[in-house]
SERO-828489 format. One record per residue (C-alpha): residue in one letter; y, z, x; chain. Coordinates in Angstrom, 1 decimal, padded with zeros to 4 digits. Layout:
N
+------+--------+--------+--------+------+
| code |  north |     up |   east | unit |
+------+--------+--------+--------+------+
|    a |      Y |      Z |      X |    A |
...
+------+--------+--------+--------+------+
//
This chain:
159
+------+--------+--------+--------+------+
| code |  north |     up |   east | unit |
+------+--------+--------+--------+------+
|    x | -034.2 | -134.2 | -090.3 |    A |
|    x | -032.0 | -131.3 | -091.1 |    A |
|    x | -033.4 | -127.8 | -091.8 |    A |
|    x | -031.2 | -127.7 | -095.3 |    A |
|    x | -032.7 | -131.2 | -096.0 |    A |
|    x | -036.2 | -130.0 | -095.1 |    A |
|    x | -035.6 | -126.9 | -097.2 |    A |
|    x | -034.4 | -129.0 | -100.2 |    A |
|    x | -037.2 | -131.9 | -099.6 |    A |
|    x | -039.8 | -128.6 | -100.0 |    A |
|    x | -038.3 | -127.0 | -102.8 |    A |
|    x | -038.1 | -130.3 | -104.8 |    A |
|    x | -041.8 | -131.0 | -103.9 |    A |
|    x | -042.8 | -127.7 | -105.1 |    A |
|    x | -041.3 | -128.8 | -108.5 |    A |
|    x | -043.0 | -132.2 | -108.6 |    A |
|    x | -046.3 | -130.3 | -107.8 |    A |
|    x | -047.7 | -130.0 | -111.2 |    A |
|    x | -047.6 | -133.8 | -111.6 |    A |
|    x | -048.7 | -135.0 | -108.4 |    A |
|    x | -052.6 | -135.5 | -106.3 |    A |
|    x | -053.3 | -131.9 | -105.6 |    A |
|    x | -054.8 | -132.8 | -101.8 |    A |
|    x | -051.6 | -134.9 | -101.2 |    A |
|    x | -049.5 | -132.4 | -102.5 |    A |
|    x | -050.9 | -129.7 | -100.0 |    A |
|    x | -050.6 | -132.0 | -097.1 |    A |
|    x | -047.1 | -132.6 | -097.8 |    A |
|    x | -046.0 | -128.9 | -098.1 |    A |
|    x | -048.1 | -128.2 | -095.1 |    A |
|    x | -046.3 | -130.4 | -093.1 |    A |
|    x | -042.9 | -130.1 | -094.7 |    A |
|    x | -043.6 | -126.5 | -094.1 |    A |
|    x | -044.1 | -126.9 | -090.5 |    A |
|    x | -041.5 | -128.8 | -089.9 |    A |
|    x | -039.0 | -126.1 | -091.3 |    A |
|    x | -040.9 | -123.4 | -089.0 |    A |
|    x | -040.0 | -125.5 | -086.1 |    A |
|    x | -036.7 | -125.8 | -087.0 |    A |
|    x | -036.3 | -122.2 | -087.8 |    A |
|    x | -038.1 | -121.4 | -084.1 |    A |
|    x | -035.3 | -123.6 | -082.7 |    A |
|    x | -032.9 | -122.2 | -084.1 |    A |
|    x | -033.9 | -118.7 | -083.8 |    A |
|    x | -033.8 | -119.3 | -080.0 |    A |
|    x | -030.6 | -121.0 | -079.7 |    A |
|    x | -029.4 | -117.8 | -081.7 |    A |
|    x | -031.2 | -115.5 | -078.6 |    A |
|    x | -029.3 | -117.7 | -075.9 |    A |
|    x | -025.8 | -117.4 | -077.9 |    A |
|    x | -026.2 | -113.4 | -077.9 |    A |
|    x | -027.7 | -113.1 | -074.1 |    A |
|    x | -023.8 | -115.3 | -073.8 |    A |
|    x | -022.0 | -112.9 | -075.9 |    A |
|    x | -023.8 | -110.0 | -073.5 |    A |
|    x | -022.7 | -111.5 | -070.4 |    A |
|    x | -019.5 | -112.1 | -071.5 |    A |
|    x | -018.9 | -108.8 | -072.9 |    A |
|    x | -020.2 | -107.0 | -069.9 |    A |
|    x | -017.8 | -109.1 | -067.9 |    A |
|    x | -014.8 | -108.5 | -070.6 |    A |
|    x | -015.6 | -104.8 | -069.9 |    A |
|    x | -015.9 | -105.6 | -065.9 |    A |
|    x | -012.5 | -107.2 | -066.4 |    A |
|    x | -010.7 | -104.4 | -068.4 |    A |
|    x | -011.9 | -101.7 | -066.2 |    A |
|    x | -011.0 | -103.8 | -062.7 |    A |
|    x | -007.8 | -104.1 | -064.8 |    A |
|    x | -007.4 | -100.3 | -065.5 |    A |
|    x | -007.1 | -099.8 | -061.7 |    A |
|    x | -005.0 | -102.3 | -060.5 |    A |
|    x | -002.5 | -101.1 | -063.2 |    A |
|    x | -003.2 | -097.2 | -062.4 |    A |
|    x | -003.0 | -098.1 | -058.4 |    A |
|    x |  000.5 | -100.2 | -059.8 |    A |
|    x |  002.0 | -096.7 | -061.5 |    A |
|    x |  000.8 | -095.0 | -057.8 |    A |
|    x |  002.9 | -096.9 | -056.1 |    A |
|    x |  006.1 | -096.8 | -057.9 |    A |
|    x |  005.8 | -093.3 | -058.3 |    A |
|    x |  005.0 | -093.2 | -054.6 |    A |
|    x |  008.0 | -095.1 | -053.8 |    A |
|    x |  010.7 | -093.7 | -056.6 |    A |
|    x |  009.8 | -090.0 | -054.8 |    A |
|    x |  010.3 | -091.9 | -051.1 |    A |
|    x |  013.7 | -093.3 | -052.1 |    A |
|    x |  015.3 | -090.4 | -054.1 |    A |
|    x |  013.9 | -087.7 | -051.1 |    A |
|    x |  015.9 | -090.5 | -049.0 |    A |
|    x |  019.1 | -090.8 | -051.3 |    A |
|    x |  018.8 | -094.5 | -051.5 |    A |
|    x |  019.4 | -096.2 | -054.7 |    A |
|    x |  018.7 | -099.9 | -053.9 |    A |
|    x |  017.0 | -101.7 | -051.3 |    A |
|    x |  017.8 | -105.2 | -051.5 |    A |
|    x |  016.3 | -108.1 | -049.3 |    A |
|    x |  016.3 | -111.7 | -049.2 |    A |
|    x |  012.8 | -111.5 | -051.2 |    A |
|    x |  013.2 | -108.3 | -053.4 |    A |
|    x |  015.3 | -105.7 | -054.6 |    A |
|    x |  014.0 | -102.0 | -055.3 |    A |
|    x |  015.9 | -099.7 | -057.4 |    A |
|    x |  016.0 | -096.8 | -059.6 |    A |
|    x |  017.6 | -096.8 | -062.1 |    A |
|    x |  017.6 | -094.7 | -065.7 |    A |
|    x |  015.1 | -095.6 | -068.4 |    A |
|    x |  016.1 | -095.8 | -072.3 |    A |
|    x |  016.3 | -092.2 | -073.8 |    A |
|    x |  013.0 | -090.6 | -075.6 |    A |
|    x |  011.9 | -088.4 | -077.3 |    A |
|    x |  009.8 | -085.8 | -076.4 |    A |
|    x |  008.1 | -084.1 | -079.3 |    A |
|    x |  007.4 | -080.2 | -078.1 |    A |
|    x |  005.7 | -078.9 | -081.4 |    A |
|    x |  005.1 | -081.1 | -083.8 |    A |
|    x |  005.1 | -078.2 | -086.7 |    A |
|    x |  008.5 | -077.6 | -086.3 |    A |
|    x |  009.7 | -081.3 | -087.2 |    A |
|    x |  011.7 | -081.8 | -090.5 |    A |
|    x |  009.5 | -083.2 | -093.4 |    A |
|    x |  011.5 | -086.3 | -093.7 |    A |
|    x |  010.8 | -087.6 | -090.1 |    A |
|    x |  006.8 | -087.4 | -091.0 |    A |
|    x |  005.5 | -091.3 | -091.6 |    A |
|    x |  003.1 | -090.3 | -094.5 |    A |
|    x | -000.5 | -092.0 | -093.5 |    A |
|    x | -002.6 | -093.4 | -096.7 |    A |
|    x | -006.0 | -091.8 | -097.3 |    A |
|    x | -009.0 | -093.5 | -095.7 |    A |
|    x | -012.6 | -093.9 | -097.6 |    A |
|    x | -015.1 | -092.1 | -095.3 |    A |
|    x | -018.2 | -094.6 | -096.0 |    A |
|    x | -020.3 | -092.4 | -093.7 |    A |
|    x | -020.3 | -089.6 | -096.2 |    A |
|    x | -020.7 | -091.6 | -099.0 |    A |
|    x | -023.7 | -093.5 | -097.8 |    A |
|    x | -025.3 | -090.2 | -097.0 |    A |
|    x | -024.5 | -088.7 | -100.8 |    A |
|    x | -025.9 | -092.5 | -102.4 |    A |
|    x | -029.2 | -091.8 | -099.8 |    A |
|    x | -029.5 | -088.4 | -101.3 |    A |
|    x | -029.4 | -089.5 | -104.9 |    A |
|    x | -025.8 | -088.0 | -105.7 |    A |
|    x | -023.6 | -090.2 | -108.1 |    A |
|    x | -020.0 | -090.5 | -105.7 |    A |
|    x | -017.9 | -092.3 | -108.5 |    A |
|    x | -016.3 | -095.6 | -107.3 |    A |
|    x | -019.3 | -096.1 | -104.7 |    A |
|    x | -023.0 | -097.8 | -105.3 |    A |
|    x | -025.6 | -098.4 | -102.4 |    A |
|    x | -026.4 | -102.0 | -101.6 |    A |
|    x | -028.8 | -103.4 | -099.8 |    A |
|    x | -028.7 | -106.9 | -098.3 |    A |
|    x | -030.9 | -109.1 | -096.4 |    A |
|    x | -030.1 | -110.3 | -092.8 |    A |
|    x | -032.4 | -112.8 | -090.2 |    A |
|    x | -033.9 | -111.0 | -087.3 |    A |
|    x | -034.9 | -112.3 | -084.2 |    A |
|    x | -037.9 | -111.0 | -082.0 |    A |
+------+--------+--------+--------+------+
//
């Protein structure tokens, strides 16, 4: 059985109480009871395994990124390496049956020298952003912050 259907069988014996055998009532509960602590054990334990998986796999993701981080910065070594080698040589282009090298020009940018100085009209306006730290520490100290209430919710933890 399903832990909603156990859930629902209990709740629905808990209204039918008043009308049943008191010692079979109890027994029923008891059991219907344990059956749902089982199920919530279960599940509670799958839920451990899923976030020892999400730890392993976020370690590696990090792993990953920074193994990425030097392949790409050992990548930008290199071609700066080899861009110096060929201009100190005054070759353009090397071109082989495999691969051609070549410098060539990139696309014009722009290279902002002090940002105070730019016209108002090439400034992107940014919108405001709610700083919820703040506010949660105003709500926790009593203030009234208008627009804002502290909430509390309810969440399942697993020891």
């Amino acid at each position: 059985m399903k832990l909603y259907e156990l859930t629902e069988n209990y709740a629905k014996l808990l209204e039918m109480a008043e009308e049943m055998d008191t010692d079979a009532i109890v027994d029923t509960l008891e059991a219907l009871q344990e059956a749902i602590e089982d199920k919530a054990e279960n599940i509670g334990k799958l839920i451990r395994n899923l976030e020892a998986d999400v730890k392993v796999i976020r370690d590696e993701e990090k792993r990953l990124a920074e193994r990425r981080q030097v392949i790409e910065n050992k990548i930008e070594r290199l071609k700066s390496y080899l861009q110096e080698q060929l201009e100190i040589a005054g070759i353009e282009k090397v071109k082989r049956p495999t691969i051609t090298v070549s410098i060539r020009k990139n696309p014009p940018s722009v290279d902002v020298i002090d940002e105070t100085l730019i016209p108002a009209d090439f400034l992107i306006p940014q919108p405001a952003k709610v700083d919820k730290r703040a506010i949660l520490e105003r709500l926790k100290n009593g203030e009234h912050v208008p627009g804002a209430a502290l909430k509390q919710t309810k969440g399942v933890q697993i020891r």
